[in-house]
C-alpha positions in Angstrom: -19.0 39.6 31.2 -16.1 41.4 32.7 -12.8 40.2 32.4 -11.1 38.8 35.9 -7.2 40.3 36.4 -4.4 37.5 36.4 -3.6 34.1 35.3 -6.3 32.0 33.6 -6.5 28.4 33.8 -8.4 25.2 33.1 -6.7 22.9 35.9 -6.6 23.3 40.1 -4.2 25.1 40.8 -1.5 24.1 43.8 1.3 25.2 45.6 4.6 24.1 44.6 5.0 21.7 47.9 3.3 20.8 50.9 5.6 22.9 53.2 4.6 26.0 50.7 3.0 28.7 52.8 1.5 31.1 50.0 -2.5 31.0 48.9 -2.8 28.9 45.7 -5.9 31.2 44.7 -8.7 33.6 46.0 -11.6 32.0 47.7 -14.6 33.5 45.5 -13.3 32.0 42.7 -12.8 28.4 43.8 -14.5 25.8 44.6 -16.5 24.6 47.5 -14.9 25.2 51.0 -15.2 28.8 53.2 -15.6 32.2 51.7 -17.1 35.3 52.5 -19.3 37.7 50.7 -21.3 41.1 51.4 -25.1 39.8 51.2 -27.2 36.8 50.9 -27.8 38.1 47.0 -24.3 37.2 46.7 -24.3 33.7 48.2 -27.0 32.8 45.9 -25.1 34.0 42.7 -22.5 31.6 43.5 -22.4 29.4 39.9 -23.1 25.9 40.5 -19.7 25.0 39.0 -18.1 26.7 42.5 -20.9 24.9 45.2 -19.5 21.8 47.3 -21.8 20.2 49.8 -21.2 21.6 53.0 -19.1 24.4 52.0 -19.5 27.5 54.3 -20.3 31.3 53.6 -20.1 34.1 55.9 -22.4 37.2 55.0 -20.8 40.4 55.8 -24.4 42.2 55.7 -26.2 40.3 58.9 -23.0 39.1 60.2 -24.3 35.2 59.5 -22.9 31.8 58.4 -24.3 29.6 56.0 -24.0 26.1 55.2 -25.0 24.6 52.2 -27.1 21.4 51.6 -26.6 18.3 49.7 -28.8 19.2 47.2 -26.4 22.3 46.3 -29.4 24.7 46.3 -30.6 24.9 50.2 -28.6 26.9 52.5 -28.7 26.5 56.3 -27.8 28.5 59.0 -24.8 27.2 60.8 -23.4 27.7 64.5 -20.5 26.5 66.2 -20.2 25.0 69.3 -18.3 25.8 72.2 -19.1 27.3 75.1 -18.3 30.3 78.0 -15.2 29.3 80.3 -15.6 30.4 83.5 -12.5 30.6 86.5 -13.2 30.3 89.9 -9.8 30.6 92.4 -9.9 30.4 96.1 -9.2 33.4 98.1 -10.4 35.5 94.6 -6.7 36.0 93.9 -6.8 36.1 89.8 -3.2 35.5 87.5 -3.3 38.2 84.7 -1.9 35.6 82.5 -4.5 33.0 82.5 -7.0 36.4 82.3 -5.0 37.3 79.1 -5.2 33.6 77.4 -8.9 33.4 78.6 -9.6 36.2 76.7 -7.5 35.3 73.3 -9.2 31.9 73.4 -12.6 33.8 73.6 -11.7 36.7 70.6 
C-alpha cells in the first residue's frame, strides 16, 4: 500500500469558519459527494468506506456521469436537465450582450 503525501487523520476535517474560502481536502479521498476519475475501473475501486448514496462521479474516459444507488453498489447514469434557449427579436436586430450571456449560460 503506498503511502498518501500530507496530513493524516482520523476525524473530518473542516475549515476554520464558514466564511473560509480554502478546500478542507481532495475529493478522491473523501467521502460521498462529486469527484472525478479517469475510467469506470476507477469508480468501481472506490472503498465502500468513501460511497454515499447519491454521490456523483464523472469519468474522464467516455466523458459520462454516474450516480450511485442506495444500495452503494449500482451505479446509474445521470443527466441533467435543462434545456436550449432560443431568442427571437423583431426586425432581426440582435444585442451582442445578451449573445455573450446566452452563450456563458450555455458553456
Amino acid at each position: 500500500m503506498a503511502k498518501i503525501p500530507g496530513v493524516n487523520v482520523i476525524a473530518p476535517v473542516v475549515p476554520f469558519d464558514t466564511a473560509d474560502v480554502h478546500p478542507s481536502h481532495d475529493a478522491r479521498y473523501g467521502r460521498g459527494g462529486y469527484r472525478t476519475v479517469a475510467t469506470l475501473a476507477d469508480r468501481d475501486a472506490i472503498p465502500a468506506p468513501r460511497r454515499e448514496a447519491g454521490m456523483l462521479v464523472f469519468v474522464a474516459a467516455d466523458e459520462s456521469t454516474w450516480r450511485l444507488a442506495a444500495d452503494l453498489t449500482a451505479w446509474e447514469p445521470f443527466t441533467a436537465g435543462g434545456g436550449a434557449v432560443e431568442l427571437a427579436f423583431a426586425g432581426g436586430a440582435v444585442d451582442p450582450l445578451i449573445l455573450t450571456i446566452t452563450q456563458q449560460v450555455q458553456e
